[in-house]
C-alpha positions, -999 to +999 in steps of 0.1 A: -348+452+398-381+466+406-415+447+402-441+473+388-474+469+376-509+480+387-536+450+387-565+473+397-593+492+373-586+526+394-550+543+398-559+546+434-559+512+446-526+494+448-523+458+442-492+439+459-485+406+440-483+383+456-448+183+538-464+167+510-496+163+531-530+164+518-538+201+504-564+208+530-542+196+560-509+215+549-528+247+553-529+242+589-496+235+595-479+271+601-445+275+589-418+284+614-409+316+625-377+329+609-367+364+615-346+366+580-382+359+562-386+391+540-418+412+538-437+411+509-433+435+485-455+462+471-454+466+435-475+485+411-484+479+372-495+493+341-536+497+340-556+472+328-561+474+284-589+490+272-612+469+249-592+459+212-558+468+228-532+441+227-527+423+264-493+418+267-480+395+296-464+408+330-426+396+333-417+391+368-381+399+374-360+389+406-330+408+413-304+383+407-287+403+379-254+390+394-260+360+385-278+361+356-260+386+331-285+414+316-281+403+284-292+361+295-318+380+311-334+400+280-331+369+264-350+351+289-378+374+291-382+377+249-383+338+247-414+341+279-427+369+258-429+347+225-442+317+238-472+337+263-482+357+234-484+328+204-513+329+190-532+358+209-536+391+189-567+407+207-575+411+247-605+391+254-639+411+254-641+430+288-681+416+289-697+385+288-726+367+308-739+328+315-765+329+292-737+314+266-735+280+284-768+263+263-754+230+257-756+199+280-729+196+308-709+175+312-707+175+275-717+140+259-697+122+237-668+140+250-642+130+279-648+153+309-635+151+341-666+158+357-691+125+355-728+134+351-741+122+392-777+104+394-794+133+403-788+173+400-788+167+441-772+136+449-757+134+486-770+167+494-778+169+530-801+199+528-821+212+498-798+237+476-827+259+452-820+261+414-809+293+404-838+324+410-843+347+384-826+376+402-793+357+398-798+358+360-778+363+342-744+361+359-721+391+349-683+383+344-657+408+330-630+391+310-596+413+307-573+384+319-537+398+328-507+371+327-481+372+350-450+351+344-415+345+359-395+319+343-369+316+367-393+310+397-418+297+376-444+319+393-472+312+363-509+333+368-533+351+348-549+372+371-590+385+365-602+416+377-635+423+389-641+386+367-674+383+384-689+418+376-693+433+418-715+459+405-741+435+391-736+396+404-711+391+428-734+402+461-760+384+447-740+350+442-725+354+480-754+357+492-770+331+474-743+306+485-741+317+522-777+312+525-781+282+508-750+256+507-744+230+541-710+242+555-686+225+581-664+241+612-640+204+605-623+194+633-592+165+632-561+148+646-527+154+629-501+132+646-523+130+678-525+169+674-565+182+674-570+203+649-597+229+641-602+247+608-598+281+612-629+285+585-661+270+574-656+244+546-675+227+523-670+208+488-688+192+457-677+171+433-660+140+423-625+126+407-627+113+370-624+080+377-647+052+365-658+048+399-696+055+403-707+076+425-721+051+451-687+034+454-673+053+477-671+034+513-651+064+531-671+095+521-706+105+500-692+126+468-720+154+466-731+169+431-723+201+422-755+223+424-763+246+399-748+281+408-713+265+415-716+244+382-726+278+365-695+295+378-673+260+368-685+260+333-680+298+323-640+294+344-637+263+319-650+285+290-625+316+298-597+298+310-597+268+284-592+242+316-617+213+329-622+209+367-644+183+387-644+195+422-655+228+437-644+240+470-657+265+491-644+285+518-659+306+540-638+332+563-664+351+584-640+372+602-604+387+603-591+357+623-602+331+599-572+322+578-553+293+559-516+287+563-491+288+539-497+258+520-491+242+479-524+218+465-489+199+443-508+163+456-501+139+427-541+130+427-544+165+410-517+157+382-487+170+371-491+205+367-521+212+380-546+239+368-566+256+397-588+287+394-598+307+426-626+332+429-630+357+456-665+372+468-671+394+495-645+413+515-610+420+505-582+399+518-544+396+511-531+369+492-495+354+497-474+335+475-442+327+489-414+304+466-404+270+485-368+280+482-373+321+495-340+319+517-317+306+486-332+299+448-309+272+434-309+288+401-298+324+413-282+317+445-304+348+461-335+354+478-372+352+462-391+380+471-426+370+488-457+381+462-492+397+471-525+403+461-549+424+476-582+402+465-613+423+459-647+414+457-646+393+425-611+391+414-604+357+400-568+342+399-561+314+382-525+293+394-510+271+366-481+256+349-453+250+381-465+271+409-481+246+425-447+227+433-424+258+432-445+282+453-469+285+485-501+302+491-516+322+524-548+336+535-534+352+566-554+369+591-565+403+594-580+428+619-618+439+613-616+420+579-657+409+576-667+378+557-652+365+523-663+334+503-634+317+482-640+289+458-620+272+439-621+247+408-599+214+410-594+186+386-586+154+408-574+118+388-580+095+413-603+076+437-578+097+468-583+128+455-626+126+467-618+108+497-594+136+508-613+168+497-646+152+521-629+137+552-609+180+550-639+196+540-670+183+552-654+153+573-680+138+604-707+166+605-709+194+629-734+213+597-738+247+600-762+265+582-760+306+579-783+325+604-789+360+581-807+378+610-775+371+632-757+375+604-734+342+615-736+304+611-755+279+638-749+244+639-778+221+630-764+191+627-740+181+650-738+141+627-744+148+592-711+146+573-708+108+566-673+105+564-657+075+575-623+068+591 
């Protein structure tokens, strides 16, 4: 059965829909080749609501209707239908800004992941400027579209345009290139050197008790203002709570991440992450751990994709973190993207991974607008231990 519906604000774009190692090191590790691995498929959907119109819920369906009888099936998708639409009568409004985040964060008196650091720039190993005025407000666009499959438990809502392009998202890309440390990381898996095929870097800390200076292995780094900013109004839309922010940087076509799943127990059970897209447009893969042979239909799962714009927002939930994998692959005369993405890790691990993958021994680069590219600075700054 065909997968149809159209993600994107104009009819003439198309949108595709898209081991336990640590999340960052699993992306390295390329899968093997395997010639019955299908192509993704190209689907289209219904336009995005208008403002006031009900949102209804996008049911994936996989074409296992020999094994699953039509009528189990129907029944299946009403049930996903009820439970996705309890409670929600009205679209969200299509416009809102920052300048609704007044109270303090992290909120007093209330149990939030994130722990309030010393100081607005503790750890930071360069100075990261407040927020100019030219950056306010921030501009977000909230018509959230949910895409749901419960037999692959394939679980999204997916943003469009969630950080307006025409009015913020330059400016915030911009602002982060320019002004955040980042790190080309380089590491040994099983004696095997590895280089990250992208610029890394990552604030943050678990919500553990630990303070912030008890950390022998790595220096947990406050988030600065624009990223917090961006965290708070995700936690606002998204009803979620996150602690670390990581940013990627892909400055050309070759840059990439292998298919990979972040399903580490330090980020829970069923982890909530959000990820934000700025800059050019890359494809997004999700591809099911069992693609050859899904145990519950006895048939192949259909690989998924996005074509990420310039900010798009999609936010993975519920089991797709253990049921499903995620790719940036590469692409030809692609220019640079930023992606950042909002984690929740529980434990003391979960910061002592995200540093030694993200920042790990140095090697700071900081970006070179003239050039337009990134030049080391510091070839020792990182401060994680091994």
């Amino acid at each position: 059965m065909k997968r149809s519906f159209d993600l994107t604000s104009s009819s003439t774009n198309t949108v595709t829909l898209p081991s336990k190692r640590q999340a960052s090191l699993a992306g390295f590790l390329k899968p093997k080749n395997d010639s019955t691995i299908r192509s993704p498929r190209k689907v289209k959907s219904d336009h995005v609501s208008g403002i006031g119109k009900e949102d209804k819920p996008i049911i994936l369906e996989d074409d296992d209707e020999d094994e699953v009888s039509k009528q189990e099936q129907e029944e299946e998708e009403l049930k996903s239908i009820s439970i996705i639409d309890k409670g929600k009568a009205k679209a969200i409004d299509t416009k809102s800004t920052d300048d609704d985040l007044v109270e303090p964060w992290p909120p007093s008196g209330i149990d939030h992941p994130y722990h309030k650091p010393p100081t607005k720039d503790y750890n930071h190993p360069i100075v990261i400027p407040p927020i100019n005025d030219e950056l306010k407000p921030i501009h977000f666009n909230l018509n959230p579209k949910v895409i749901y499959n419960p037999i692959t438990d394939l679980d999204l809502v997916y943003y469009k345009n969630f950080i307006d392009k025409n009015l913020s998202s330059k400016k915030i890309m911009d602002f982060l290139l320019d002004n955040l440390p980042w790190y080309r990381v380089k590491y040994k898996v099983r004696g095997i050197d590895i280089n990250t095929p992208r610029f890394t870097t990552v604030f943050g800390k678990d919500s553990t008790q630990t303070p912030w200076s008890g950390y022998q292995k790595c220096k947990p780094r406050a988030i600065p203002e624009i990223l917090e900013r961006l965290m708070r109004k995700v936690e606002q839309v998204t009803n979620s709570q996150f602690n670390f922010c990581l940013v990627n940087y892909y400055s050309t076509g070759e840059d990439s991440i292998s298919y990979h799943s972040d399903s580490e127990s330090f980020l829970g059970l069923n982890p909530t992450i959000a990820s934000l897209t700025l800059g050019y447009s890359r494809d997004f893969l999700l591809r099911h751990v069992n693609y050859k042979n899904h145990p519950k239909t006895g048939k192949s799962v259909n690989t998924e994709k996005f074509n990420l714009e310039d900010g798009d927002m999609i936010l993975m939930k519920g089991k797709t973190q253990h049921e499903w994998q995620h790719s940036i692959p590469k692409r030809s005369k692609a220019k640079g993207r930023i992606n950042i993405t909002f984690r929740k890790g529980i434990v003391k691990y979960a910061t002592e991974n995200y540093y030694n993958y993200n920042v790990g021994k140095g090697n700071l680069h900081k970006w070179n607008r003239e050039k337009q590219l990134m030049e080391e600075v510091d070839s020792s700054d990182g401060g994680v231990k091994t």
